[in-house]
Biopython code that builds the backbone (N, CA, C, O; Angstrom):
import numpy as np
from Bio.PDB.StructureBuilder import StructureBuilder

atoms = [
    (1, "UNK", "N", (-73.611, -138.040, 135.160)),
    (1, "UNK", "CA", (-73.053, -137.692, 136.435)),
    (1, "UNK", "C", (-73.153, -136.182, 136.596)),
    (1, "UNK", "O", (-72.843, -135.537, 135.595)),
    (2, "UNK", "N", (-73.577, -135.417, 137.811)),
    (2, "UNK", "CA", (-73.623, -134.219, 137.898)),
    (2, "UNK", "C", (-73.022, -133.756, 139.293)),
    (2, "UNK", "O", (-73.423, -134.122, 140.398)),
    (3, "UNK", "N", (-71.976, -132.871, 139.022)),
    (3, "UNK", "CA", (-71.447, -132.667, 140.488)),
    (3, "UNK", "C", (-72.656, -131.249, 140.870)),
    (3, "UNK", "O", (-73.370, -130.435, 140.285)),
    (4, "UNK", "N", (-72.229, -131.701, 142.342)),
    (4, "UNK", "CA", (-72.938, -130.958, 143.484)),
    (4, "UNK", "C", (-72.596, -130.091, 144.346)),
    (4, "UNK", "O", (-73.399, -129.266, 144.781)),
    (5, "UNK", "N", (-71.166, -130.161, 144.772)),
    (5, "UNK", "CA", (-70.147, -129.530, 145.705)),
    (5, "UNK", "C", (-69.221, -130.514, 145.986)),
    (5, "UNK", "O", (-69.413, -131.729, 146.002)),
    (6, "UNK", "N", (-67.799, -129.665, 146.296)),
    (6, "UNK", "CA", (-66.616, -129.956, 146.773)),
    (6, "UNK", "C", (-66.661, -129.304, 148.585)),
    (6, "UNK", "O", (-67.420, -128.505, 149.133)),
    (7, "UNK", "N", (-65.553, -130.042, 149.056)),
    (7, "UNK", "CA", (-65.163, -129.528, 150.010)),
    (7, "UNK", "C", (-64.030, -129.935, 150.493)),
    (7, "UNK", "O", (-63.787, -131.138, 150.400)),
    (8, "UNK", "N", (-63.229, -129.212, 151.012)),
    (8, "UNK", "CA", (-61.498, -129.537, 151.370)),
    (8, "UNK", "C", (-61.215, -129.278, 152.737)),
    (8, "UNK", "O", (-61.691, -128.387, 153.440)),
    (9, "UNK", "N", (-60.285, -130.263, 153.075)),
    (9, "UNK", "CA", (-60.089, -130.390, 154.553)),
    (9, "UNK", "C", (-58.483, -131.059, 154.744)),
    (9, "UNK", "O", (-57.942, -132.161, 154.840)),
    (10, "UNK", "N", (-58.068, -129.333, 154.725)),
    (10, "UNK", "CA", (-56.419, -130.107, 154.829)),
    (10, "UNK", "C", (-56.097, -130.443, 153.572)),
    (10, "UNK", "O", (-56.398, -129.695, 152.642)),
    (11, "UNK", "N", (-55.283, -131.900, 153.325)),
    (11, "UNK", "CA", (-54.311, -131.975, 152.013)),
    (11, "UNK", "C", (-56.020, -132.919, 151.598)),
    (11, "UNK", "O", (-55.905, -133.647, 150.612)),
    (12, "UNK", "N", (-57.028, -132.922, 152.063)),
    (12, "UNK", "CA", (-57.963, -133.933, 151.134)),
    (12, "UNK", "C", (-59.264, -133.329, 150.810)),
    (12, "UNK", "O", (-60.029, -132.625, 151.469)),
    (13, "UNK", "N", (-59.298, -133.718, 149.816)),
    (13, "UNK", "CA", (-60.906, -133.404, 149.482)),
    (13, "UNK", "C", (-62.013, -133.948, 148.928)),
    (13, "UNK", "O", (-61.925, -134.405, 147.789)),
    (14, "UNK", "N", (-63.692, -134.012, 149.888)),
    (14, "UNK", "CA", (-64.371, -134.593, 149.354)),
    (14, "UNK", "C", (-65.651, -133.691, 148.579)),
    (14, "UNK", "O", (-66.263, -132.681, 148.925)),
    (15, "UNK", "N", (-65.728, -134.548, 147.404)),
    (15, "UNK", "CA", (-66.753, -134.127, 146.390)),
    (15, "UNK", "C", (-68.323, -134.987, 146.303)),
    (15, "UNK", "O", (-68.525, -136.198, 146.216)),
    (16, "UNK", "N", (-69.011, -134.184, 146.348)),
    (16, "UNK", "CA", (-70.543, -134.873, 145.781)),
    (16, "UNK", "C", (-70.742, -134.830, 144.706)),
    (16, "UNK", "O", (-70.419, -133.878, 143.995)),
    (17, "UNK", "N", (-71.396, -135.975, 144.273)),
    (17, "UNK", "CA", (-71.774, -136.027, 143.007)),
    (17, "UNK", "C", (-73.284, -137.055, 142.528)),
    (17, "UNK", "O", (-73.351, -138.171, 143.044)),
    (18, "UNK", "N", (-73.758, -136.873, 142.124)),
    (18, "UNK", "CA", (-75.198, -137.903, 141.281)),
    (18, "UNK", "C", (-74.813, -138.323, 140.704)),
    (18, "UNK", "O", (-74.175, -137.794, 139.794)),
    (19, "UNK", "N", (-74.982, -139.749, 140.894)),
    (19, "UNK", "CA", (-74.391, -140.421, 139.952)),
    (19, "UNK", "C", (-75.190, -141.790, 139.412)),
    (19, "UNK", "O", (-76.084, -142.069, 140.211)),
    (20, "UNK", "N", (-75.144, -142.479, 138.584)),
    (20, "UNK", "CA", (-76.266, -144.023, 138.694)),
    (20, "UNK", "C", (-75.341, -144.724, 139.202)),
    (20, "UNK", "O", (-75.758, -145.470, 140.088)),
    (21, "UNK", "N", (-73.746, -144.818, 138.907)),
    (21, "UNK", "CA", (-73.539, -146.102, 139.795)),
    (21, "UNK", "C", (-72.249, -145.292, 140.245)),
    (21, "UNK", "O", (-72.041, -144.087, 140.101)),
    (22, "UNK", "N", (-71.299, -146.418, 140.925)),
    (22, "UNK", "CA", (-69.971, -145.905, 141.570)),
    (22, "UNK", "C", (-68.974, -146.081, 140.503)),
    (22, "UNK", "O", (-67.901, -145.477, 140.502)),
    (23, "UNK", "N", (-69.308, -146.845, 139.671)),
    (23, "UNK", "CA", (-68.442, -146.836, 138.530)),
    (23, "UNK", "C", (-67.843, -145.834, 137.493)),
    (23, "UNK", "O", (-66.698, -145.678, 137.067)),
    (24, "UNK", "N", (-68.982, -145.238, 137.254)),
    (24, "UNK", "CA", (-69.138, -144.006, 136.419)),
    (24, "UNK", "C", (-68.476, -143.023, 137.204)),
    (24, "UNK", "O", (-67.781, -142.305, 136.484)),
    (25, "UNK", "N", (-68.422, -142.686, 138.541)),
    (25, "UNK", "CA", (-67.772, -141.568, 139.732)),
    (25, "UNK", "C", (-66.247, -142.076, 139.203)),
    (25, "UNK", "O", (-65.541, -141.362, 138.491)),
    (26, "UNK", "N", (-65.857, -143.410, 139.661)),
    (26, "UNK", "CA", (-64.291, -143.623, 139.453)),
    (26, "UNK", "C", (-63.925, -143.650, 138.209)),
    (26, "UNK", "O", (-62.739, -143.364, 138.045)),
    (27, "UNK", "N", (-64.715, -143.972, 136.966)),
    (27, "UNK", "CA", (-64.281, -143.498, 135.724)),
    (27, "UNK", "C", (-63.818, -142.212, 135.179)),
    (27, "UNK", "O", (-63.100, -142.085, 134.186)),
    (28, "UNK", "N", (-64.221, -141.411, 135.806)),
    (28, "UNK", "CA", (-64.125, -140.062, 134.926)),
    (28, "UNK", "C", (-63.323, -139.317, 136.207)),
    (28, "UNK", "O", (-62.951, -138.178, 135.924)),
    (29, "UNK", "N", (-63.032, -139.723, 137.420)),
    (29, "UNK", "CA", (-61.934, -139.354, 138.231)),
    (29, "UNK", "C", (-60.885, -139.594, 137.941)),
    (29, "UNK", "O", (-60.070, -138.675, 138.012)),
    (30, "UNK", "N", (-60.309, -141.297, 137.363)),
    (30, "UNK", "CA", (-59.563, -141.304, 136.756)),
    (30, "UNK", "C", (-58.834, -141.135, 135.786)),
    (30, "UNK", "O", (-57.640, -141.425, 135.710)),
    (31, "UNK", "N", (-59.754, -140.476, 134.685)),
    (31, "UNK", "CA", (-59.655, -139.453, 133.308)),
    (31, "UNK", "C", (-59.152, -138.466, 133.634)),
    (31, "UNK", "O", (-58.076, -138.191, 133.102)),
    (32, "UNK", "N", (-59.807, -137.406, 134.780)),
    (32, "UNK", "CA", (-58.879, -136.549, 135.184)),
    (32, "UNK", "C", (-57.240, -136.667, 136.403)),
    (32, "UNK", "O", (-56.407, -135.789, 136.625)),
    (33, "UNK", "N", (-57.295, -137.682, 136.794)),
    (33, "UNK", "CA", (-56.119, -138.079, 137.211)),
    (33, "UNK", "C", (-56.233, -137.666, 139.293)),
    (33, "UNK", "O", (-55.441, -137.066, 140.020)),
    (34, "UNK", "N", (-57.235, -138.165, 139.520)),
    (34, "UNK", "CA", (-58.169, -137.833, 140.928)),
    (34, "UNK", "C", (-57.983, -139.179, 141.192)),
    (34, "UNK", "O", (-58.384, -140.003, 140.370)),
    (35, "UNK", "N", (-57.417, -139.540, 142.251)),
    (35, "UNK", "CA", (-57.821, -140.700, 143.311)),
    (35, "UNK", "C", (-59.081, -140.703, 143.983)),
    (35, "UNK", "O", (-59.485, -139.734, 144.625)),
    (36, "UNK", "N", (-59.853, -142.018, 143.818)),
    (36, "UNK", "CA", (-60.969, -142.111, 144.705)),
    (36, "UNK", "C", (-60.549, -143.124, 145.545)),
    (36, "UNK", "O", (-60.012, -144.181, 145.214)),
    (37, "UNK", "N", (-60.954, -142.558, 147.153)),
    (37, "UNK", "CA", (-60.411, -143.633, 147.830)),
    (37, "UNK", "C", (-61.738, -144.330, 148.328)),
    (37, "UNK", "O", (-61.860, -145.551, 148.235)),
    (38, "UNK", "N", (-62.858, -143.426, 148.926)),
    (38, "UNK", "CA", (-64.030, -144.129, 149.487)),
    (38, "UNK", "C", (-65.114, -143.207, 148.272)),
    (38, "UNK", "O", (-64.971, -142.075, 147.810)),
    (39, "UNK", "N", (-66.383, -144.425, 147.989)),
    (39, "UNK", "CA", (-67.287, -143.800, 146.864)),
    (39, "UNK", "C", (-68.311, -144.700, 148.129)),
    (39, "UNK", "O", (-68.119, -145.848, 148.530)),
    (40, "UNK", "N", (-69.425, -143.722, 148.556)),
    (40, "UNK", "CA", (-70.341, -143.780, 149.538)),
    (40, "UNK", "C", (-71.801, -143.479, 148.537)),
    (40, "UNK", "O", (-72.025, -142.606, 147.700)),
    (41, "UNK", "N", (-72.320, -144.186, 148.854)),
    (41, "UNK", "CA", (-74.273, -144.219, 148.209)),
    (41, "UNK", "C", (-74.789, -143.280, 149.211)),
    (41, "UNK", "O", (-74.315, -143.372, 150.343)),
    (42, "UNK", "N", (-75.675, -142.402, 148.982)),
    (42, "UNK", "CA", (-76.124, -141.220, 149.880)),
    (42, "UNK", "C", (-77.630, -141.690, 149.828)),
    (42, "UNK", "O", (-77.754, -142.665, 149.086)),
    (43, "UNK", "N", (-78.560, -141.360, 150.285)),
    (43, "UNK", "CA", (-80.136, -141.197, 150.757)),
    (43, "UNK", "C", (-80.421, -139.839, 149.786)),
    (43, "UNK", "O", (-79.913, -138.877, 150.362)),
    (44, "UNK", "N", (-80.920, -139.511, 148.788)),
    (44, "UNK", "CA", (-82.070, -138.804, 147.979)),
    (44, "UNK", "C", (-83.031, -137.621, 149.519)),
    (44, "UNK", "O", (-83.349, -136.444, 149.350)),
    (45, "UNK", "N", (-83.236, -138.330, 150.678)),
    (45, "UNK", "CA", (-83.985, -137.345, 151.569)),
    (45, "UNK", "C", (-83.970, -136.103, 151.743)),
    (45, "UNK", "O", (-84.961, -135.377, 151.668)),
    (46, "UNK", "N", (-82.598, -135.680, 152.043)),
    (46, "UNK", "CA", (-82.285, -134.394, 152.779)),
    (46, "UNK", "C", (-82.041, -133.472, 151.369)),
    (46, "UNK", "O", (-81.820, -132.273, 151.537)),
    (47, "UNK", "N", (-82.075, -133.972, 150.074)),
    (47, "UNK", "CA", (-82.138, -132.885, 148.680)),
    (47, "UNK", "C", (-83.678, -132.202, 149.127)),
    (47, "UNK", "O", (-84.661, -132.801, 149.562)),
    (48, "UNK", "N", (-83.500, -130.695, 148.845)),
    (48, "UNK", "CA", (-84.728, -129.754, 148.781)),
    (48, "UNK", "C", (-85.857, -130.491, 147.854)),
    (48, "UNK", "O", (-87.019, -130.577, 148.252)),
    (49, "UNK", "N", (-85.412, -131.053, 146.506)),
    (49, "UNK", "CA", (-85.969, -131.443, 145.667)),
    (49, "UNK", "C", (-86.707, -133.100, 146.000)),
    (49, "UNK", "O", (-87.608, -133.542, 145.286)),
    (50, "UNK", "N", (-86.143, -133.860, 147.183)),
    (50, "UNK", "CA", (-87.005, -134.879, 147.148)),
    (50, "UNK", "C", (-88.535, -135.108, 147.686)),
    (50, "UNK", "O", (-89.108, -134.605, 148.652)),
    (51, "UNK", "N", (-89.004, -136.090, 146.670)),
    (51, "UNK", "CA", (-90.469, -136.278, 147.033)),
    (51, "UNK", "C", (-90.896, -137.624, 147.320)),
    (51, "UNK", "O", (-92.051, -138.050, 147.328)),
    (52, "UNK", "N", (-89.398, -138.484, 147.649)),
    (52, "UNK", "CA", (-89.943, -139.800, 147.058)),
    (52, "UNK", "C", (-89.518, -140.591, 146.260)),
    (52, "UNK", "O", (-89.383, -141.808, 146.390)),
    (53, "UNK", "N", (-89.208, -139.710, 145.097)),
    (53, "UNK", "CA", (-88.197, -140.523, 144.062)),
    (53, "UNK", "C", (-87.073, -140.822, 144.150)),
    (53, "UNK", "O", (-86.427, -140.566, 145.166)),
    (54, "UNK", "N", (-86.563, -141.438, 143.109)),
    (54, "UNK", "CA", (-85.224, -141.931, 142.656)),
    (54, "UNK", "C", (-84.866, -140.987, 142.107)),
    (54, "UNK", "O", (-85.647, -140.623, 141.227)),
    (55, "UNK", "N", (-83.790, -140.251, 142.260)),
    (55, "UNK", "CA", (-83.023, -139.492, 141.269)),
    (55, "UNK", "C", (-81.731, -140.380, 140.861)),
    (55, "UNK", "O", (-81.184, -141.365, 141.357)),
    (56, "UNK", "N", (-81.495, -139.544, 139.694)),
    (56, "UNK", "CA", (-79.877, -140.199, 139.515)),
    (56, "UNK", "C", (-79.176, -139.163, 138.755)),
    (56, "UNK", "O", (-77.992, -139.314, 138.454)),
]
sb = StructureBuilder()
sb.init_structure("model")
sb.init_model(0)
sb.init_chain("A")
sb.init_seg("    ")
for serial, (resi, resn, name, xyz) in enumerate(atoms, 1):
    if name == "N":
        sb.init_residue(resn, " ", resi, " ")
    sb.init_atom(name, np.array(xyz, "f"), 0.0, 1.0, " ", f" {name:<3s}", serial, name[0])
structure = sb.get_structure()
């Protein structure tokens, strides 16, 4: 998993992250003691770095 950016809005905040699944995001949120309320799958397109591939 590799974070990407945070951003805060008011009392909430959402974070990006790479991840292979949604599982792994709510695992290690809940290690640190972070509520996940919505975990959203993103499109690879709009990264500088895509060509096409799959990242994870």
């Amino acid at each position: 998993m590799q974070w990407i950016q945070s951003h805060e809005t008011g009392d909430k905040a959402c974070c990006v992250y790479i991840a292979s699944d949604e599982a792994i995001i709510r695992q290690q949120a809940g290690q640190g003691g972070f509520p996940v309320i919505t975990a959203s799958a993103k499109s690879n397109r709009d990264r500088p770095d895509y060509r096409g591939q799959l990242t994870e």
